[in-house]
N, C-alpha and C positions, 0 to 999 in steps of 0.2 A: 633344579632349574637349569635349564640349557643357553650354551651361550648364543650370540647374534651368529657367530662367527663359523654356524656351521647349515647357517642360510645362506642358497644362492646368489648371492649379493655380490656387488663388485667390489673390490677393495677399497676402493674412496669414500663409498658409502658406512664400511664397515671400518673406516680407522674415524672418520667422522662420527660413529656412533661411540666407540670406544672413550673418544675425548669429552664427550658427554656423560660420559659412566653410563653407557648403556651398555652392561659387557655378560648379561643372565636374561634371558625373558621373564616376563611374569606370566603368569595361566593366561591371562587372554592373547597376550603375543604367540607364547608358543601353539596354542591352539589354532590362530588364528590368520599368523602370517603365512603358512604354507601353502592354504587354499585361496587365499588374495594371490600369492603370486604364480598360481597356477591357472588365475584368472576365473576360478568361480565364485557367484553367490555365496552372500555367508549375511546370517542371519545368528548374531551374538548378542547375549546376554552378558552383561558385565557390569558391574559395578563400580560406582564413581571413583576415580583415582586408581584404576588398576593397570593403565597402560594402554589405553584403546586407543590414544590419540596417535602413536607412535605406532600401533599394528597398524590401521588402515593408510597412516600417513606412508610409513615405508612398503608398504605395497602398491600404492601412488605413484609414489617420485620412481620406485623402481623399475617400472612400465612407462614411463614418462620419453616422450623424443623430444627433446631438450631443441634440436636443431627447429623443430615445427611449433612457429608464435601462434598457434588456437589454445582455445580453452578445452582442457584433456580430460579434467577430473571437476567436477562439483560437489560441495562437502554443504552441506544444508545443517545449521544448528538453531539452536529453538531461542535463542539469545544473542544478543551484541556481544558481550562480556566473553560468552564462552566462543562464539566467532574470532573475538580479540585470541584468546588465549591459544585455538588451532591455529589461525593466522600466525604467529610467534613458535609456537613448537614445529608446524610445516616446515620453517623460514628456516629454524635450528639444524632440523634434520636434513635441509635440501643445502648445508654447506657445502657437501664433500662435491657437491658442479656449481660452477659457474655459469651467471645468465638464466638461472632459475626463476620464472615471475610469480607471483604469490597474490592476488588480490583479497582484499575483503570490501566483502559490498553487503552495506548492511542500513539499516533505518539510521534516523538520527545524524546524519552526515548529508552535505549537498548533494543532489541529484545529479546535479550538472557535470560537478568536479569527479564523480565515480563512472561517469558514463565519457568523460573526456580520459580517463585510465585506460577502461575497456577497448578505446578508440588505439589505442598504444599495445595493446595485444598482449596475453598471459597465458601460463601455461597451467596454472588450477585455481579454481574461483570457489572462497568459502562466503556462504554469507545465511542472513535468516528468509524464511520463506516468501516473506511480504515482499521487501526489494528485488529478491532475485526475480520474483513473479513481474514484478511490474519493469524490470529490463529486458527481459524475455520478450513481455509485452508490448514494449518500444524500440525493437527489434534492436536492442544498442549491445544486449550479451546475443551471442549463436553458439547453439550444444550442436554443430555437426560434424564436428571432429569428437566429439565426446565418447571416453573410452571408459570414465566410473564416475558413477554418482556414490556419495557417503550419507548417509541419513543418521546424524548422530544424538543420541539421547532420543529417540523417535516419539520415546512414550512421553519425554515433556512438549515435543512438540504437537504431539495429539492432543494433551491435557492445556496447551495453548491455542486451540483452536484453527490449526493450519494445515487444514487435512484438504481444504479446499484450492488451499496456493499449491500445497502439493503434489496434489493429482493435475491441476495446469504446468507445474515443472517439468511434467512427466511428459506432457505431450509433445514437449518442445525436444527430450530426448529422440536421441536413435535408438530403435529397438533393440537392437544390438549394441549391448553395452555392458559391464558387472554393475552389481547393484549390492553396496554393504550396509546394511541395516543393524545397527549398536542400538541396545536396551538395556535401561537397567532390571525391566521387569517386562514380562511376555503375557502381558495382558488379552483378554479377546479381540480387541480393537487392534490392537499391537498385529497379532496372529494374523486378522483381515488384511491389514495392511501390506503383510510379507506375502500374502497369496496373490495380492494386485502387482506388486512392482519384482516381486525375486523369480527368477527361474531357476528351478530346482535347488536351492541354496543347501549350502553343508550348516547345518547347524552347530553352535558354539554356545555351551552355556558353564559359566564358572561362579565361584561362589557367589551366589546373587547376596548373599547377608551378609553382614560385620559381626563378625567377632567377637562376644564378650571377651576374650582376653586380648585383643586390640582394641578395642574402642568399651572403655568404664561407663557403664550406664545408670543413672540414677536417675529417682523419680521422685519429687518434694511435692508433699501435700501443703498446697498455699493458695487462703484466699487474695481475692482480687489486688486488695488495699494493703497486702504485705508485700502484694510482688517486689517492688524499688528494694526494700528492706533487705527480704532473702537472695535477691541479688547481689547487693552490696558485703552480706554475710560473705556468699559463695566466692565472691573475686577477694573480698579479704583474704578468706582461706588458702586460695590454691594461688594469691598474686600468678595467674595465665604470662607469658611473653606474647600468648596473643590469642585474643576470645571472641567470640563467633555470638551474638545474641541474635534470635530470630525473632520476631514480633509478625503477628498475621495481618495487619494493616500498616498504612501509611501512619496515620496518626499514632499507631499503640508507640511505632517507632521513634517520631518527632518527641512523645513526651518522657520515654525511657532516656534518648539521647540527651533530653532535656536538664531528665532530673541526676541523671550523672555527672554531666556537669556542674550541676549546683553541687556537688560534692568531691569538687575538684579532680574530677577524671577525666583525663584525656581521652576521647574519643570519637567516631566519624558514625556518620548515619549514609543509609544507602537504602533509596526506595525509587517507586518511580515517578516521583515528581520531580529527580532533579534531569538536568538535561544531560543530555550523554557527552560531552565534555566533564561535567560535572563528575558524575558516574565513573568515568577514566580514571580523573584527579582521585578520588575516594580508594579504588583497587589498587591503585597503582601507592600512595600514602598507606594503606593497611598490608599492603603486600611486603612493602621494602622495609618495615619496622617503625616508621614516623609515628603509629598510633597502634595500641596495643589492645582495642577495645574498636570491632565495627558493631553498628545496632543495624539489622536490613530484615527486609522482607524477603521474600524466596527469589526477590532477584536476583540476589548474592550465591542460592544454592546453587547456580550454574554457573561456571567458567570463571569460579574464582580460584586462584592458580596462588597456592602457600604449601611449603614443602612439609611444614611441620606445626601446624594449625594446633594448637593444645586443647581448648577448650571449645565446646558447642554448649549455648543456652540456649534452651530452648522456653524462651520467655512465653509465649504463647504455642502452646502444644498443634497441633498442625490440623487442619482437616482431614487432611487424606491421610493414611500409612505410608502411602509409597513418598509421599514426602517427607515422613519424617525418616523413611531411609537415605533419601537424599540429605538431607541437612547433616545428619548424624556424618554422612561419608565425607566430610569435608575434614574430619581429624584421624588421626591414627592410619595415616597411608603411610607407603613404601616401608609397611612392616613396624610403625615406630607407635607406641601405647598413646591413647586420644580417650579424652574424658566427652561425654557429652551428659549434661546436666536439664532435668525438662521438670517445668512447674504445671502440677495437677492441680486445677479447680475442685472444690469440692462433687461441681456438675458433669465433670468430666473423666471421670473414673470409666467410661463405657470407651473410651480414645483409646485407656493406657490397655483394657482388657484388647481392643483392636492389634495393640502392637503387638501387644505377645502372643497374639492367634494369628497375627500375620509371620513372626519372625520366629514363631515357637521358643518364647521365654515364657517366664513366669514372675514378671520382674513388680514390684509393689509398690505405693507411694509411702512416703515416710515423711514424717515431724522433720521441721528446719529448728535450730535453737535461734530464735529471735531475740534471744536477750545477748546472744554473742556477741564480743567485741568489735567491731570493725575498725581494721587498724588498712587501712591505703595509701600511707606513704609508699617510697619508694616505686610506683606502677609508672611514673612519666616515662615514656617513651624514650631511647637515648640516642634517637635519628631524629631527623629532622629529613623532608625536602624540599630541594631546590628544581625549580624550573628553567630552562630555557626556551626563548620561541626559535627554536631550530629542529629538525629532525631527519628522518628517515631520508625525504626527498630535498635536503641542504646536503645528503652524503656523510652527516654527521656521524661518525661511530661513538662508541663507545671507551674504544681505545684515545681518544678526541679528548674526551673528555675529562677521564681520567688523567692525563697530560697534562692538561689546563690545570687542575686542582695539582697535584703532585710532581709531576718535573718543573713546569713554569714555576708554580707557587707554593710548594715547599710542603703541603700538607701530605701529612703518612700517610699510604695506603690501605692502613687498618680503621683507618678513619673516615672512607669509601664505602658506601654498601653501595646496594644492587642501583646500577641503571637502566633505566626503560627508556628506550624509544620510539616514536610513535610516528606518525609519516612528518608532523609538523612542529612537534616536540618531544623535549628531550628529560626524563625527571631524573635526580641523581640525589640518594640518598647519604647524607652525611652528618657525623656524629652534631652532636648540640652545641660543644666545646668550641666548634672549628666551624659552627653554620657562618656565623657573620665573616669572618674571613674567607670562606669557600664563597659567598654571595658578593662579595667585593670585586674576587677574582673573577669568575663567571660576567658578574655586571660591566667591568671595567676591561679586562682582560681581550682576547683574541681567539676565538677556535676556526680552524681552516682558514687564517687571513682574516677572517669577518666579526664583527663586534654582534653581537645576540643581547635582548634584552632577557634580564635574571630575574626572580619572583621566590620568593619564600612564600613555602607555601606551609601555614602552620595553623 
């Protein structure tokens, strides 16, 4: 593995990467950033969690004229979630300059309040196909400064249906432009698409499959009416610090999250009936350790952002193959062993022969011991978090707030997990021990002069 540090890059960009622990490429960086910053086409195959956000991102900012307020780069994703998640890795990598502008323009958010942004000028705009289509539309975004489009996860946005906002995004481009197009899979559709929008691209393809010695694959032969049961086995056994359950509907989800509950287990559900605040609240609680146990639909396989995800159930085995390569790649990244668990219907043995002719295993369903004990103590969660109505555009940092709890009001700083901020709020995860005291301070207390209203969010 080669380091950052022997890419043409400026030094600020390269000591900022560094403090990030970005100090080795992984296969799709090394492959992939040297023909981004030489300014060609690149049409890569990659696999979820290998570093993609960071190759095309730092070919981005690296090309980027910082001094000129247009919109430079467009980064098109097939989801809010995984828009959230480039929008924040952008943000990280574009410390090493100041006056960097970052937008995300995405559904789910006011029309009015994104388009009075754009009015305030930025220098790369991530968002999903639909809105950016209908900004374009409203003449309120202009690509005529535009010097790269990113098309990321392209094959979930074809399998979403946005091939039609997509070729209108195009037209609003200058011809003259790079164009990176990231897959997890080189589909025919996929292919068509690179012949319409790339000129002459360098191709880039890296392990497109997982690992059996990364990611443990098992396969439970279970009817319908045991599902709950062999679930509850499987989380006894392996007690997860944090487990991933897929379900193919809304409802399959509601009544899993349902009956965990009834069984005293903490945990969050994620589908798309709830509203995208909601949805936030949910990744942002599953991410920082508040909840140890998300139930979602394939909403969740995209742009959900956990460094070390243990477990994937796959409670409802998937339609497609290429999704259940997605879900599965949600554990055992950055090298670290990831279990994924998938329950077989009796009817559905024609799925599992699919995966292993897609991914060339030979992998078998097997008997669950349903008479095993399920023993669930100890899985409560031992975060909690707290909210603020402050964020990104209050100036609020992080450093803010960590302050607040720890110099002002006296709590450890091992009793801190991860804080998120968001343009209007602020989530900050902290131990269970120390919630009601950390919620006293927060509510009562001061950050930047100003009192913010607090929320437990449990």
């Amino acid at each position: 593995m080669k380091p950052f540090s022997i890419l043409p890059l400026n030094k600020d960009m390269l000591d900022n990467l560094k403090s990030l622990n970005y100090e080795t490429m992984t296969d799709i960086q090394e492959n992939s950033i040297p023909p981004i910053l030489k300014g060609f086409d690149l049409f890569a195959q990659a696999k979820t969690g290998s570093g993609k956000t960071a190759a095309f991102g730092i070919g981005l900012l690296h090309t980027l004229d910082v001094k000129k307020y247009r919109i430079q780069a467009l980064v098109l994703c097939p989801t809010r979630e995984l828009a959230e998640q480039v929008t924040a890795e952008l943000r990280r990598i574009a410390r090493f300059q100041h006056n960097i502008k970052i937008l995300k323009i995405t559904g789910g958010m006011p029309l009015n309040r994104q388009e009075h942004s754009l009015k305030h000028k930025a220098h790369i705009v991530v968002g999903t196909p639909g809105r950016i289509a209908k900004v374009l539309s409203r003449g309120t975004l202009v690509l005529s400064d535009l010097k790269s489009i990113v098309l990321d996860e392209a094959d979930r946005m074809l399998d979403m249906g946005f091939i039609d906002q997509i070729n209108e995004i195009f037209e609003y481009a200058p011809l003259k432009r790079q164009t990176l197009c990231f897959s997890a899979t080189f589909s025919n559709d996929i292919k068509k698409l690179g012949r319409s929008f790339l000129n002459h691209p360098v191709e880039v393809t890296v392990e497109s499959q997982h690992s059996s010695e990364i990611i443990i694959q098992h396969f439970y032969a279970v009817n319908a009416q045991m599902k709950i049961k062999a679930l509850l086995i499987l989380l006894s056994e392996h007690k997860p610090e944090s487990a991933l359950i897929f379900c193919n509907t809304k409802d399959a989800c509601r009544r899993v999250s349902s009956d965990l509950k009834k069984s005293e287990l903490h945990c969050l559900e994620l589908h798309g009936d709830l509203e995208q605040k909601e949805r936030a609240e949910v990744l942002v609680r599953f991410s920082n350790g508040s909840s140890k146990i998300l139930v979602a639909t394939d909403v969740a396989a995209r742009g959900l952002d956990i460094e070390s995800l243990e477990m994937i159930v796959n409670y409802d085995l998937p339609f497609e193959t290429e999704t259940y390569i997605h879900r599965i790649g949600r554990t055992g990244r950055a090298g670290k062993e990831g279990l994924a668990l998938s329950f077989v219907k009796p009817n559905e043995e024609f799925r599992l022969n699919e995966i292993n002719e897609f991914t060339n295993n030979s992998f078998h369903s097997k008997d669950i011991n349903l008479a095993a004990k399920i023993e669930i103590t100890n899985m409560e969660p031992s975060f909690i978090t707290l909210s603020i109505n402050g964020g990104r555009k209050n100036k609020i940092s992080p450093g803010d707030v960590l302050g607040a709890l720890t110099v002002k009001g006296g709590i450890s700083g091992k009793d801190v997990g991860r804080i998120d901020r968001q343009d209007n709020l602020t989530f900050v995860a902290v131990k269970r021990d120390v919630s009601e005291r950390a919620f006293s301070l927060l509510e009562n207390g001061k950050i930047k002069g100003r009192k913010f209203k607090a929320m437990i969010n449990d």
